[in-house]
C-alpha positions as semicolon CSV with decimal commas, in nm:
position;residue;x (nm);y (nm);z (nm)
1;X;16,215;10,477;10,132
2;X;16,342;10,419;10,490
3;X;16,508;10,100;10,638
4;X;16,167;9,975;10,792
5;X;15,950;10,055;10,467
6;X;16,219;9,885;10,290
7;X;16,184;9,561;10,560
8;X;15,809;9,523;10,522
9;X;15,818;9,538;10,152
10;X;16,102;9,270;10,208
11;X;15,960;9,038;10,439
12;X;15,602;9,113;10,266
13;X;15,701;8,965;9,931
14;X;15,830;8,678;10,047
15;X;15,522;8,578;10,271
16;X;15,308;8,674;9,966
17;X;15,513;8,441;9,718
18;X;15,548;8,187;10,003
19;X;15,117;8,228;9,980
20;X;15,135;8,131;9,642
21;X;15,371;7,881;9,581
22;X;15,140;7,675;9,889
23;X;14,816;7,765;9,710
24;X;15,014;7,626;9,383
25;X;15,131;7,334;9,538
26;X;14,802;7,226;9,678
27;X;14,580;7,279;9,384
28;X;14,534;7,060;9,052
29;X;14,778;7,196;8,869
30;X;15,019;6,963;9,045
31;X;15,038;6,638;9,219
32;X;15,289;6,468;9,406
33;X;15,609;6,376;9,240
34;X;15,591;6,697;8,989
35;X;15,877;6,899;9,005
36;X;15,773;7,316;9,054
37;X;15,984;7,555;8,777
38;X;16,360;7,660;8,915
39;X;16,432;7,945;9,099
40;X;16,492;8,209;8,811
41;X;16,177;8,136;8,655
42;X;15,960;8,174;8,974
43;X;16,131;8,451;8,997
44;X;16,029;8,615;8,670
45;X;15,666;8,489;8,750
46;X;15,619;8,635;9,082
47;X;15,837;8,950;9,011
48;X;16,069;8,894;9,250
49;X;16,456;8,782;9,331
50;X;16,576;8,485;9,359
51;X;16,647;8,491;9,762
52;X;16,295;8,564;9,800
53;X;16,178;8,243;9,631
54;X;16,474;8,088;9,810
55;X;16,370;8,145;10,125
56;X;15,942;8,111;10,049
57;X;16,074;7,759;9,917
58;X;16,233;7,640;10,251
59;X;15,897;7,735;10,463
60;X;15,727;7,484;10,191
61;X;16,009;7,236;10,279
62;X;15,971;7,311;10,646
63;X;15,564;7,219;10,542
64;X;15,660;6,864;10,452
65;X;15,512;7,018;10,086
66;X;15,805;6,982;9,898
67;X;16,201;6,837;9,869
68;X;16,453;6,995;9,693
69;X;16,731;6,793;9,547
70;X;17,096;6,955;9,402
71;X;17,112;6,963;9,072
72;X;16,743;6,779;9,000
73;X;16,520;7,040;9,142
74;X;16,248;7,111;9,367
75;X;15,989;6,868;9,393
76;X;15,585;6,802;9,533
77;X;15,599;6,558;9,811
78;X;15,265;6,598;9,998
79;X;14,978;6,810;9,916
80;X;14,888;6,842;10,297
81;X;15,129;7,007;10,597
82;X;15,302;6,836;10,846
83;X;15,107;6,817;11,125
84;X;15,444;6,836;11,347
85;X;15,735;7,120;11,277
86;X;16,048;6,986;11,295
87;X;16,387;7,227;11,316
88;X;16,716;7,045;11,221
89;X;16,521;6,727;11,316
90;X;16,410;6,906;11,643
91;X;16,065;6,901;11,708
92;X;15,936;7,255;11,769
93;X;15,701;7,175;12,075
94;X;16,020;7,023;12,222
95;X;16,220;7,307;12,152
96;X;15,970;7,567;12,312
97;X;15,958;7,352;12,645
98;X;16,343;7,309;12,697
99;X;16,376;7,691;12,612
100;X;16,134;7,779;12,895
101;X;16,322;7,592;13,135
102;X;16,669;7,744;13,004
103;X;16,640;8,077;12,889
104;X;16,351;8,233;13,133
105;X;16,602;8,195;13,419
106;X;16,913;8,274;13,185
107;X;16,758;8,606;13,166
108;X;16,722;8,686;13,466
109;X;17,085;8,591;13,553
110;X;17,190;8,839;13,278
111;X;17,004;9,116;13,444
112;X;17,204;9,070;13,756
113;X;17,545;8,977;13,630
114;X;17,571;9,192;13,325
115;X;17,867;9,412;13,280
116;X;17,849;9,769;13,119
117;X;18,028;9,606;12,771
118;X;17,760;9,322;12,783
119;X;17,510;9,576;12,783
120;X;17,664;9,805;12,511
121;X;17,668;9,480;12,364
122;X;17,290;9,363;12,371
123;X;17,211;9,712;12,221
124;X;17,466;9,681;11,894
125;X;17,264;9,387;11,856
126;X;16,932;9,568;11,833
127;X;17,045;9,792;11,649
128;X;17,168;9,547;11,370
129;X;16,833;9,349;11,389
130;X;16,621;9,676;11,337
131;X;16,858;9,763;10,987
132;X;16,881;9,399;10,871
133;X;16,734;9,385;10,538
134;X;16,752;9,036;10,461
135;X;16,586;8,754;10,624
136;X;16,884;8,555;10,729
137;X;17,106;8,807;10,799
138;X;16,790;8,895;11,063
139;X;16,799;8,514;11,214
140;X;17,200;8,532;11,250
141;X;17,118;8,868;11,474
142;X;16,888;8,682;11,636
143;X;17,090;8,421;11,740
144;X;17,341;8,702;11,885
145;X;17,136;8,814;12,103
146;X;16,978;8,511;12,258
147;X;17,363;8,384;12,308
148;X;17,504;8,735;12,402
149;X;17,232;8,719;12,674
150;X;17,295;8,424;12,790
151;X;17,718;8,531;12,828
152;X;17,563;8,796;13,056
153;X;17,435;8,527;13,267
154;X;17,775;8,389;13,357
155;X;17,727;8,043;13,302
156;X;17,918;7,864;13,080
157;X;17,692;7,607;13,045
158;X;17,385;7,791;13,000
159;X;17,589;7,918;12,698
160;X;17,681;7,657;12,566
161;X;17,321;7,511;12,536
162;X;17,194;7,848;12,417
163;X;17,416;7,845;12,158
164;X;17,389;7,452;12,071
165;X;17,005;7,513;12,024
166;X;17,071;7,794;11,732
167;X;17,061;7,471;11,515
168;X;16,728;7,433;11,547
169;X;16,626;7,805;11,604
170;X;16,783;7,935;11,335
171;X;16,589;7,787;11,036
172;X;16,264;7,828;11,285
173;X;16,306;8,190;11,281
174;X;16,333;8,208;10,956
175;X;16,052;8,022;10,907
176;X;15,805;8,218;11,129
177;X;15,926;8,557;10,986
178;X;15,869;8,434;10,611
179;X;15,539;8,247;10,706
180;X;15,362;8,419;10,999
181;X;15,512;8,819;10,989
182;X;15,742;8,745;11,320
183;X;15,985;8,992;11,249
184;X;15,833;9,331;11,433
185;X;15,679;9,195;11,714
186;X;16,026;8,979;11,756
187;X;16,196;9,309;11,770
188;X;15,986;9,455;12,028
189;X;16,014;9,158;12,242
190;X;16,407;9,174;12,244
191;X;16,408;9,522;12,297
192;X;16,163;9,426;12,593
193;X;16,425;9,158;12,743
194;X;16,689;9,401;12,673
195;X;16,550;9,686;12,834
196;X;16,494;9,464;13,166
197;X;16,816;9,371;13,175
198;X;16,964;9,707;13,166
199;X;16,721;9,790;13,484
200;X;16,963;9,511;13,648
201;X;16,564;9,383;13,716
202;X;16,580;8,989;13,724
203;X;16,177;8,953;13,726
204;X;16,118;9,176;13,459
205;X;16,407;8,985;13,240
206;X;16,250;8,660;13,342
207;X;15,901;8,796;13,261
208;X;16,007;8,967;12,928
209;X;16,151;8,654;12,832
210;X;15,860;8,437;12,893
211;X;15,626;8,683;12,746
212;X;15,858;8,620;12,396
213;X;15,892;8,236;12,401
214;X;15,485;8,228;12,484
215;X;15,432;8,452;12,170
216;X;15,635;8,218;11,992
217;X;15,426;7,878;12,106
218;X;15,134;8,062;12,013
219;X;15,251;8,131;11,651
220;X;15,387;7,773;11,607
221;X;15,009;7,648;11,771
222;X;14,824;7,841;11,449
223;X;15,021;7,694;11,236
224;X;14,806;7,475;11,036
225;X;14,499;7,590;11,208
């Protein structure tokens, strides 16, 4: 099996037990208040590890379907979705719109003020997102790259916010790839951004850019739909 087989197989059983755990939560079998079975015995049930239910069990959470408590369990809260995202208490329309405004131009600053290092730099980074075999070891890349592009700018303080938003943008990556298949066309966008800035081309950086935050709005916008 090679790295990507072994990627899609990854990120495909936890969308498919993430399908069924929603489909379980909103159907008779349980109402709200009624705790779902632990970890292990999903598990065993959906043929699968333990991070995998993990991680399908936050994108409920991130639903507004369920809550999970230490040591009580994971509970039904709502049968219906959230009709708002929220990220760390961010909400994800506001996130979108103050990344447009940030990291379009950020981009394009990188592909005039990068160094040779920074650029070696941007393409460890895709390198280590296309072999990451785990989800959140794929959002931690992620992050990398969106800050190590924004050190290319320059700024400090374009940075610093980059980096400051990873709070929110961290479990919403995660939550995209598990619910909505993100990962691949995530990669290609990077590579796109990355690419730009190694042409030292500011409007193709800025435009790359754009292109990925728009794809991102869109996904977030069907959400629910």
């Amino acid at each position: 099996m090679t790295v990507e087989e072994g990627q899609v197989q990854r990120i495909g059983a936890t969308e498919a037990v993430f399908r069924r755990l929603k489909s379980l939560i909103q159907s008779d079998d349980y109402s709200v208040g009624d705790r779902l079975p632990g970890e292990l015995a999903l598990a065993k049930e959906f043929g699968v590890s333990r991070p995998v239910v993990r991680e399908a069990l936050h994108a409920c959470a991130t639903l507004g379907l369920t809550e999970t408590h230490t040591g009580r369990g994971t509970f039904v809260v709502s049968k219906k979705e959230s009709p708002r995202l929220t990220f760390a208490g961010v909400d994800a329309a506001d996130l979108i719109e103050a990344r447009r405004l940030v990291e379009i131009p950020t981009a394009g600053y990188a592909a005039e003020r990068r160094t040779a290092e920074q650029l070696r730099h941007l393409f460890e980074i895709l390198d280590n997102l296309a072999a990451a075999t785990d989800a959140r070891e794929w959002v931690r890349y992620d992050g990398e790259l969106h800050t190590a592009i924004a050190a290319a700018s320059g700024n400090t303080m374009l940075t610093t916010f980059v980096a400051d938003t990873r709070r929110a943008l961290d479990p919403q990556s995660e939550f995209l790839n598990v619910t909505q298949d993100r990962r691949a066309n995530s990669d290609r966008e990077h590579e796109a951004i990355v690419r730009a800035i190694e042409a030292r081309s500011p409007d193709l950086a800025c435009r790359a850019m754009a292109e990925h935050l728009e794809k991102v709005a869109e996904t977030i916008a069907r959400i629910g739909d």
